[in-house]
Biopython code that builds the backbone (N, CA, C, O; Angstrom):
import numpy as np
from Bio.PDB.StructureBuilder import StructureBuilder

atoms = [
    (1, "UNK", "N", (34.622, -141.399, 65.722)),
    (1, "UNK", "CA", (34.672, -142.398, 64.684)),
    (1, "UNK", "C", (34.537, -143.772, 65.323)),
    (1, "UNK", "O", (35.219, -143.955, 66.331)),
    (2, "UNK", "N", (33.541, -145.055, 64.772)),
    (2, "UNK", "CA", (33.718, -145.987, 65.242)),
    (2, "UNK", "C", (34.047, -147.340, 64.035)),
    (2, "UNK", "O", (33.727, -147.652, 62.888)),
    (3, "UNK", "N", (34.599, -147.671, 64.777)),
    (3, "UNK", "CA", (35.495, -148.856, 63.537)),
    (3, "UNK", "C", (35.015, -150.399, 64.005)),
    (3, "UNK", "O", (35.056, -150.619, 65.215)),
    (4, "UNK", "N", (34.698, -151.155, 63.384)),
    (4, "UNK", "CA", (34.692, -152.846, 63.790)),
    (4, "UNK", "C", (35.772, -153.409, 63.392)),
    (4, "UNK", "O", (36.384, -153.190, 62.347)),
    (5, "UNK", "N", (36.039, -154.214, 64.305)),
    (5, "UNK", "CA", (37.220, -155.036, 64.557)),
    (5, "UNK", "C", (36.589, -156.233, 64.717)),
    (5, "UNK", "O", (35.471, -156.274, 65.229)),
    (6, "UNK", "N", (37.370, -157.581, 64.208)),
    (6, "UNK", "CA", (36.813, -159.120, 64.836)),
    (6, "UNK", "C", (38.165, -159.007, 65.289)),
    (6, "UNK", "O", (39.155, -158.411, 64.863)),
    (7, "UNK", "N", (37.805, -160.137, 66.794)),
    (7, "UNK", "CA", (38.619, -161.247, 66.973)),
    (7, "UNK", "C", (39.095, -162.302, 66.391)),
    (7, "UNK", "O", (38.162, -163.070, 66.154)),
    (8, "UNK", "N", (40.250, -162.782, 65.988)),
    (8, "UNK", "CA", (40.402, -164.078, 65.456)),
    (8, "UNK", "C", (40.606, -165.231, 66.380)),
    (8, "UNK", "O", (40.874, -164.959, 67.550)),
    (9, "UNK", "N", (40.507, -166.617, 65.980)),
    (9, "UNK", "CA", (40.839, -167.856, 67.229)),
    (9, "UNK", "C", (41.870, -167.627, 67.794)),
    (9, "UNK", "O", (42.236, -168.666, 68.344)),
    (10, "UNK", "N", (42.631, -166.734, 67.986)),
    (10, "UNK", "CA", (43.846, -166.832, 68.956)),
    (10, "UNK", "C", (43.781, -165.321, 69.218)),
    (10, "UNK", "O", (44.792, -164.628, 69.336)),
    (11, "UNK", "N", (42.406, -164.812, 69.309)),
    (11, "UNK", "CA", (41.900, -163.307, 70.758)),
    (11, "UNK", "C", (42.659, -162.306, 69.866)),
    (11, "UNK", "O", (42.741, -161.147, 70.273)),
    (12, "UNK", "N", (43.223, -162.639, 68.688)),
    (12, "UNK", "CA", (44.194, -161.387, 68.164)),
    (12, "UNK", "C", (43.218, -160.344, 67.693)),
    (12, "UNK", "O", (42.141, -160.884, 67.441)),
    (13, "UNK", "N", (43.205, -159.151, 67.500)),
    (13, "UNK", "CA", (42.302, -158.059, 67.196)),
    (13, "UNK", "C", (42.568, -157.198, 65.734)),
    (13, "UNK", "O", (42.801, -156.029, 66.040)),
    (14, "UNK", "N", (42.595, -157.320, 64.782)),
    (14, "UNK", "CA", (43.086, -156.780, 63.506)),
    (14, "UNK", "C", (42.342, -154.861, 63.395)),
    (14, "UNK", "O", (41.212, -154.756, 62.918)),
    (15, "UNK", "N", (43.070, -153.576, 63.850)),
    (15, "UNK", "CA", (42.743, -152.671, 63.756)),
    (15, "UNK", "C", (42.080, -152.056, 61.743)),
    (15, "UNK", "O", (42.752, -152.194, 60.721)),
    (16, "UNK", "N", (41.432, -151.774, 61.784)),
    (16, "UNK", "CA", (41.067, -151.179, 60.592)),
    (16, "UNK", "C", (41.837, -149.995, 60.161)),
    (16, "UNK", "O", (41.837, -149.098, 61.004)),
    (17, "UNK", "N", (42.485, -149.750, 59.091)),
    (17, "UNK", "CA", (43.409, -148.737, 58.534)),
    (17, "UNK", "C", (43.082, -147.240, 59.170)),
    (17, "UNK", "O", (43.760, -146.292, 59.568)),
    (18, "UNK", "N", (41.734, -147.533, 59.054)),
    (18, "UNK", "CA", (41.290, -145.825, 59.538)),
    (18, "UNK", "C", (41.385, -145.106, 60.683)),
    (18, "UNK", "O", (41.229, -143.930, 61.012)),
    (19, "UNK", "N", (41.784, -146.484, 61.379)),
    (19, "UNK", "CA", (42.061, -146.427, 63.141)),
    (19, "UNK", "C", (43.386, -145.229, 63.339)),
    (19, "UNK", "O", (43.286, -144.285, 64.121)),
    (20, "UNK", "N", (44.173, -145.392, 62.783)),
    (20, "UNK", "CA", (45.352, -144.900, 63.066)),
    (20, "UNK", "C", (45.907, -145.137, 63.976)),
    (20, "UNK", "O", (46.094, -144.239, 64.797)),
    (21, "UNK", "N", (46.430, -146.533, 64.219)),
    (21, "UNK", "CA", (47.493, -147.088, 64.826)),
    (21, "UNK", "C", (48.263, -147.753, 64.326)),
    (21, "UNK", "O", (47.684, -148.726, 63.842)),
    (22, "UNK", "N", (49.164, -147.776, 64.182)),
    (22, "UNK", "CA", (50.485, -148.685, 63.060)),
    (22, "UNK", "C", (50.949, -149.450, 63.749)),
    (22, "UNK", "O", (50.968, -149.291, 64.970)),
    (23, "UNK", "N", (51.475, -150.540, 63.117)),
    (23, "UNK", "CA", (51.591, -152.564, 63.272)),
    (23, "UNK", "C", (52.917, -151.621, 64.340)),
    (23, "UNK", "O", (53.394, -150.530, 64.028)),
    (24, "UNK", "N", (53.258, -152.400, 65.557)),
    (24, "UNK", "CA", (54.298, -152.442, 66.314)),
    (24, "UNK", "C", (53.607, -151.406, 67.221)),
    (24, "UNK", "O", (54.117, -151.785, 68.275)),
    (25, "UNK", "N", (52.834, -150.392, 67.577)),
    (25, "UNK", "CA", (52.814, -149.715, 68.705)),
    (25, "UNK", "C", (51.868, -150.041, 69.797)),
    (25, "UNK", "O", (50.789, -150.615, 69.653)),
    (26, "UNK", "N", (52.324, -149.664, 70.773)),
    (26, "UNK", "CA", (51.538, -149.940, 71.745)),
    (26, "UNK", "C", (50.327, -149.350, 72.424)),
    (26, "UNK", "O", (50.488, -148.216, 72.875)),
    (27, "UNK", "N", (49.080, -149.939, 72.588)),
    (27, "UNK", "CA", (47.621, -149.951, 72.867)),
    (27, "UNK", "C", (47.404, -150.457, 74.163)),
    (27, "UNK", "O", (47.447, -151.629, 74.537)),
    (28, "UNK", "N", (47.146, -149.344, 74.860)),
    (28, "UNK", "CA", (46.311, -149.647, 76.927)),
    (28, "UNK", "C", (45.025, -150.294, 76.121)),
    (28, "UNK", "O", (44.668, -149.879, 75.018)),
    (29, "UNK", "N", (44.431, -151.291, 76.780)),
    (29, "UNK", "CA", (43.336, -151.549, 76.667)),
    (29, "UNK", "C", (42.832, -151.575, 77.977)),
    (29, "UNK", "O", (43.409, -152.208, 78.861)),
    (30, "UNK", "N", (41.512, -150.757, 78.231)),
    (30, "UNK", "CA", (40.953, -151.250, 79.337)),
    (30, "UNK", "C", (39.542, -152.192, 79.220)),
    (30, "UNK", "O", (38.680, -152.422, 78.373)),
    (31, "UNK", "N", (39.748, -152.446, 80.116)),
    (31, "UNK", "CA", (38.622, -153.744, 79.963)),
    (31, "UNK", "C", (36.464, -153.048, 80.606)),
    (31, "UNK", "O", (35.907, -153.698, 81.491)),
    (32, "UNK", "N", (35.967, -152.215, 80.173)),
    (32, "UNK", "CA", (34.757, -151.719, 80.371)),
    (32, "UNK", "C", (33.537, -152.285, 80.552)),
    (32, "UNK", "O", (32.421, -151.881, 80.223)),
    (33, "UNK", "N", (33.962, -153.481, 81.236)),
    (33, "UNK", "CA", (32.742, -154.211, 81.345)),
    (33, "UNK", "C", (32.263, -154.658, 79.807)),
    (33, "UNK", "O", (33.085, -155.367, 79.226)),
    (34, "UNK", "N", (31.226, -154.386, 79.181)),
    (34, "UNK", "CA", (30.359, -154.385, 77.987)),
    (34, "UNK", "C", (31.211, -154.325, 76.313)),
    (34, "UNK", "O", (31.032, -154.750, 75.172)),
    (35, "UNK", "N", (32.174, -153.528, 77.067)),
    (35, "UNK", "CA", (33.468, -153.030, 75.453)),
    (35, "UNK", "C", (34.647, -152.876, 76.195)),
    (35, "UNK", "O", (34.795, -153.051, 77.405)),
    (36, "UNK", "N", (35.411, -152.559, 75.420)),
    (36, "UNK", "CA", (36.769, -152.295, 75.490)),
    (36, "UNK", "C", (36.812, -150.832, 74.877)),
    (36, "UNK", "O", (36.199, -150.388, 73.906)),
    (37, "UNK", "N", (38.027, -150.002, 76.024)),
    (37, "UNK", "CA", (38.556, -148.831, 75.011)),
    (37, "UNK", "C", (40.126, -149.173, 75.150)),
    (37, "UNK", "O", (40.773, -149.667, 76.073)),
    (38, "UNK", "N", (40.468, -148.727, 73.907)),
    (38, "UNK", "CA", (42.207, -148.391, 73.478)),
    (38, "UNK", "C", (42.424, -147.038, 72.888)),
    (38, "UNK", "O", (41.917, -146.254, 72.085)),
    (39, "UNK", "N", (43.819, -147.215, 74.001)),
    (39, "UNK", "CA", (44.236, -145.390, 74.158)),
    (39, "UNK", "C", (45.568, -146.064, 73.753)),
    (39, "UNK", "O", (46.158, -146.951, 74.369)),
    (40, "UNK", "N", (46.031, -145.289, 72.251)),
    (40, "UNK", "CA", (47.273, -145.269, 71.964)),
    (40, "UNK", "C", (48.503, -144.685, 72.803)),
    (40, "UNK", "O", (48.307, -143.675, 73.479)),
    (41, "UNK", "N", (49.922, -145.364, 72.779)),
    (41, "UNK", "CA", (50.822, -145.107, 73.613)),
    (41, "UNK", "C", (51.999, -144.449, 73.145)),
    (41, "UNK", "O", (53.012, -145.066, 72.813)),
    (42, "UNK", "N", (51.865, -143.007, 73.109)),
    (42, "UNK", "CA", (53.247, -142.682, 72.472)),
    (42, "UNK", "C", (54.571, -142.927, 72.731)),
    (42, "UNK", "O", (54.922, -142.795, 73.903)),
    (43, "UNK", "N", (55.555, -143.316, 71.755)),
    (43, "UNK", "CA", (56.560, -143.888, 72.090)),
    (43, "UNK", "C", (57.924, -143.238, 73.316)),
    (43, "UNK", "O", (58.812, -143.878, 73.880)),
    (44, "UNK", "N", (57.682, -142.155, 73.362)),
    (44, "UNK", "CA", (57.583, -141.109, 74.493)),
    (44, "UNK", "C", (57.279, -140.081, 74.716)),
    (44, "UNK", "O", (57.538, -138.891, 74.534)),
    (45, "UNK", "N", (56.168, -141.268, 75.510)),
    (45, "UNK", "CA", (54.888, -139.976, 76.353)),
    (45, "UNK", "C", (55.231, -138.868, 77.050)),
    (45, "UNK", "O", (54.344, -138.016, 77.003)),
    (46, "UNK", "N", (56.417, -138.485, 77.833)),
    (46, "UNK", "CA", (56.550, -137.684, 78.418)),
    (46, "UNK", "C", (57.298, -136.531, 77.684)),
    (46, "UNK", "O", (57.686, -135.465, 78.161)),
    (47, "UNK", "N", (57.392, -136.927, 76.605)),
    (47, "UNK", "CA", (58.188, -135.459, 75.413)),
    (47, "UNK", "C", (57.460, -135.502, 74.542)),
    (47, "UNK", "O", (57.710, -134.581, 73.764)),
    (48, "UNK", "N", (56.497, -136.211, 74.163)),
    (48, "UNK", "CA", (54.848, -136.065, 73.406)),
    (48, "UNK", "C", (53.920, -135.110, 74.718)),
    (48, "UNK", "O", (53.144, -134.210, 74.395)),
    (49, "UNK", "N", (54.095, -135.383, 75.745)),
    (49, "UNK", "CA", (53.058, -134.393, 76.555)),
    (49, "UNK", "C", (53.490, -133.117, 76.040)),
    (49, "UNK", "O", (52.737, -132.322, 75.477)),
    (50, "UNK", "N", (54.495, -132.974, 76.208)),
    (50, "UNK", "CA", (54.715, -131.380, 75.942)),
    (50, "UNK", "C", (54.793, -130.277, 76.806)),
    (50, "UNK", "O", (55.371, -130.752, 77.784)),
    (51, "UNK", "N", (54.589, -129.216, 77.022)),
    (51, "UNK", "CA", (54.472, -128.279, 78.033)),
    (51, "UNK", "C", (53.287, -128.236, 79.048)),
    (51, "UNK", "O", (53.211, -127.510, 80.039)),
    (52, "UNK", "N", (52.123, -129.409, 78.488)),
    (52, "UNK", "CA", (50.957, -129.693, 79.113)),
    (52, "UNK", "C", (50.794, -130.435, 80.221)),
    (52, "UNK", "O", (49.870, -130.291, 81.022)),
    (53, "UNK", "N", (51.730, -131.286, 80.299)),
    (53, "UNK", "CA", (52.169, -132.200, 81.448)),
    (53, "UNK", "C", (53.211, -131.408, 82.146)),
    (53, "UNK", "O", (54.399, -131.404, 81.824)),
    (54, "UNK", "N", (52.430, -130.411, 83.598)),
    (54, "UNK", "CA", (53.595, -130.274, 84.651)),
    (54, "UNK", "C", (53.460, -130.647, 85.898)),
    (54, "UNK", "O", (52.860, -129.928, 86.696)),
    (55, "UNK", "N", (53.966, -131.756, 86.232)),
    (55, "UNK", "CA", (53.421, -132.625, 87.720)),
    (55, "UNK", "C", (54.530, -132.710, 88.084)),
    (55, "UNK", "O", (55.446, -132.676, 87.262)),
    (56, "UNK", "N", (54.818, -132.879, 89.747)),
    (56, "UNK", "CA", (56.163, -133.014, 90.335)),
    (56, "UNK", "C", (56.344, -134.561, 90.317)),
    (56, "UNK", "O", (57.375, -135.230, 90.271)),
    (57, "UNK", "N", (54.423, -135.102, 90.391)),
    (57, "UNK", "CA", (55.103, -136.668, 90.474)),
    (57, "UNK", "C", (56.011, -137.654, 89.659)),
    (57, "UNK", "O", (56.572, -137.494, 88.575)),
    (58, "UNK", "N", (55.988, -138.454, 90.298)),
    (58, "UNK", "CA", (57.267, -139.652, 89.074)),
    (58, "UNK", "C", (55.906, -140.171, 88.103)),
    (58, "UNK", "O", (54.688, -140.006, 88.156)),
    (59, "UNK", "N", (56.938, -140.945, 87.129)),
    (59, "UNK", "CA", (56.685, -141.782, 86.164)),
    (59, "UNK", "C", (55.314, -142.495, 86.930)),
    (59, "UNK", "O", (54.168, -142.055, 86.844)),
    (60, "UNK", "N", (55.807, -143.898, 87.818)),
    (60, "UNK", "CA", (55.165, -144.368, 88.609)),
    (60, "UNK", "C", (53.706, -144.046, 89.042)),
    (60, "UNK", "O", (52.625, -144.565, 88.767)),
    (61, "UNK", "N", (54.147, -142.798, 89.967)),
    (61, "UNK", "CA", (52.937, -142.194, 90.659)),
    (61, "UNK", "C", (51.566, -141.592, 89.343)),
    (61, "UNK", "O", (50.379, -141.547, 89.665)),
    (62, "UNK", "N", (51.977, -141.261, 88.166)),
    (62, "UNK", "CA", (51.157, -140.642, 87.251)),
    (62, "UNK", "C", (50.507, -141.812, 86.514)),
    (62, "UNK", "O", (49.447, -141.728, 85.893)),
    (63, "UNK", "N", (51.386, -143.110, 86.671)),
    (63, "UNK", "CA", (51.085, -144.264, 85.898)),
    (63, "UNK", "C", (49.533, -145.106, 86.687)),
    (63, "UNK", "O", (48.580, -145.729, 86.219)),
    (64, "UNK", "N", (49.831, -144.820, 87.661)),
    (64, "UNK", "CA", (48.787, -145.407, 89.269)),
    (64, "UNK", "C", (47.654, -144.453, 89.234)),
    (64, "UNK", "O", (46.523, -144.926, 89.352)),
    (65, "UNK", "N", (47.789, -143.286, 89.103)),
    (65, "UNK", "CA", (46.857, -142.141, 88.838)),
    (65, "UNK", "C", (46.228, -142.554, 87.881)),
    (65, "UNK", "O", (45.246, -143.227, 88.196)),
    (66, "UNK", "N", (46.458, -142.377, 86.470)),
    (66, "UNK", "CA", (46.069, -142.447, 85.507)),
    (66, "UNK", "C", (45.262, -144.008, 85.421)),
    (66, "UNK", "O", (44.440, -144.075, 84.507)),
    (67, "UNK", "N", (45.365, -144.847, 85.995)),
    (67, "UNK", "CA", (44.753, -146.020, 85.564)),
    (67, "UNK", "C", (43.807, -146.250, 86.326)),
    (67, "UNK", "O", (42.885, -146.912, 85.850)),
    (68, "UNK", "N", (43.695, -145.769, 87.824)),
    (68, "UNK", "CA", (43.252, -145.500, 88.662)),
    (68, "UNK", "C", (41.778, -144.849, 88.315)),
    (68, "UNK", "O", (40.733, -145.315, 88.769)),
    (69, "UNK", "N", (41.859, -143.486, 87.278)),
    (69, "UNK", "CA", (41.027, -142.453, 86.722)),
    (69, "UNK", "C", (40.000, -143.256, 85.859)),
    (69, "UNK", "O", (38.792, -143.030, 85.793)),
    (70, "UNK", "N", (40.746, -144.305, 85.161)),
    (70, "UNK", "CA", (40.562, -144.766, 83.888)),
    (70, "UNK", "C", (39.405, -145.852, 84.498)),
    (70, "UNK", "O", (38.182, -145.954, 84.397)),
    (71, "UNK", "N", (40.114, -146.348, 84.951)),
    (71, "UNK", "CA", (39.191, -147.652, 86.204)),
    (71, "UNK", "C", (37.803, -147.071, 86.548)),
    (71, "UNK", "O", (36.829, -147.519, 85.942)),
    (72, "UNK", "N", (37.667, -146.266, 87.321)),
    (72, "UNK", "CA", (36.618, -145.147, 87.896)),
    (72, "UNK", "C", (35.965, -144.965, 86.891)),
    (72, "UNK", "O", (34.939, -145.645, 86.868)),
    (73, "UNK", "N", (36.195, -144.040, 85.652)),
    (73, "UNK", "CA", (35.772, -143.360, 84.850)),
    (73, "UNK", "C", (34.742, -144.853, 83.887)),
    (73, "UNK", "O", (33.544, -144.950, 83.620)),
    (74, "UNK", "N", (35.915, -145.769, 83.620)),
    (74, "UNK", "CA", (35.114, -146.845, 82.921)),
    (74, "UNK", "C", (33.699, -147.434, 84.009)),
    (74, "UNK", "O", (32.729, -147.827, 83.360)),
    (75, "UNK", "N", (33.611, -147.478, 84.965)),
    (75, "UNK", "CA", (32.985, -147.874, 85.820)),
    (75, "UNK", "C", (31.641, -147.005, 86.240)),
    (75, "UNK", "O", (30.570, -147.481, 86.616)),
    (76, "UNK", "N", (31.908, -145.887, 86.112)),
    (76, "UNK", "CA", (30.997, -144.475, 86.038)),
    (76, "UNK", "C", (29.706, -144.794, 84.801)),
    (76, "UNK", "O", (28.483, -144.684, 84.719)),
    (77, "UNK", "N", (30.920, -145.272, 83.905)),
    (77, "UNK", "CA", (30.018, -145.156, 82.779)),
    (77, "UNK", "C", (28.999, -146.512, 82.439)),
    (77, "UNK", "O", (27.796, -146.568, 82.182)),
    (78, "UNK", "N", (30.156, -147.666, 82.576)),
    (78, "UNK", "CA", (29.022, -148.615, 83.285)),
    (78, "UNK", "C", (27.719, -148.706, 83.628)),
    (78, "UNK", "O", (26.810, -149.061, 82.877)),
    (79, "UNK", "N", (27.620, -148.367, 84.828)),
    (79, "UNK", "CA", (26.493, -147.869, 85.731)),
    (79, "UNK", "C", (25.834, -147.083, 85.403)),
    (79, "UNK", "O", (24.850, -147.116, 86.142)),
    (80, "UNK", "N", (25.687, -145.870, 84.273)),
    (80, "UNK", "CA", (24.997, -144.886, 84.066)),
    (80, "UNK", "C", (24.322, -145.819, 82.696)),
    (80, "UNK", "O", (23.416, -145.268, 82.071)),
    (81, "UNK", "N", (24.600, -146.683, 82.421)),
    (81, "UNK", "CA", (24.561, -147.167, 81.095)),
    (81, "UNK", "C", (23.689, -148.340, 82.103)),
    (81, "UNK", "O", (23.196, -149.155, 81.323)),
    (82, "UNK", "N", (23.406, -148.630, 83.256)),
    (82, "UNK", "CA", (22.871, -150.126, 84.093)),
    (82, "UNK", "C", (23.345, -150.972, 83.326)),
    (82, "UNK", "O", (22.533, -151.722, 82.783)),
    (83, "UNK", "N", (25.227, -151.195, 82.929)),
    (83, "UNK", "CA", (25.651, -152.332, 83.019)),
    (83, "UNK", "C", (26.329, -152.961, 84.557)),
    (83, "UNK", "O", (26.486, -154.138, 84.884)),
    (84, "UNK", "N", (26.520, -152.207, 85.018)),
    (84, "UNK", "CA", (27.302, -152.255, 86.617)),
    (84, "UNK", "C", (26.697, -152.980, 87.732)),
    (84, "UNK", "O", (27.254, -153.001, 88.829)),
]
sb = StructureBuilder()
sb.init_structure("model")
sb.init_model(0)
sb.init_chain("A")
sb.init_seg("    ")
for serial, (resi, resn, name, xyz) in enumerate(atoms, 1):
    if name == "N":
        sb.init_residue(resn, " ", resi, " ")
    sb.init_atom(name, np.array(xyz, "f"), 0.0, 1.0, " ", f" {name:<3s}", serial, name[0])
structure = sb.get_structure()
């Protein structure tokens, strides 16, 4: 699904209803060169993972991973796209 959003004069971003994110939660944005993606943040992620998440690492270490992936991955795509 893709939704348009404006910016308003003060960078604020108004989600469209259909988005399904509700006023108060929290949104990773990464920055993709060309666009932006936002990955909703469950209010706790680690009892929203569920039985799917089994890593010995900490909080921390999965947090560095994960953004790490995200970084790469946005950057991958970049370049395959010759924005990079």
């Amino acid at each position: 699904m893709a939704e348009v959003a404006k910016v308003d004069d003060r960078r604020r971003i108004t989600l469209p209803r259909e988005v399904g994110v509700s006023p108060g939660e929290s949104v990773i944005i990464i920055d993709a060169r060309s666009y932006f993606l936002g990955i909703p943040i469950p209010s706790d992620p680690l009892v929203s993972s569920g039985s799917w998440l089994n890593d010995a690492r900490d909080v921390k270490e999965l947090k560095r991973a994960a953004e790490r992936r995200a970084e790469e991955d946005a950057t991958s795509r970049a370049k395959r796209r010759d924005q990079g």
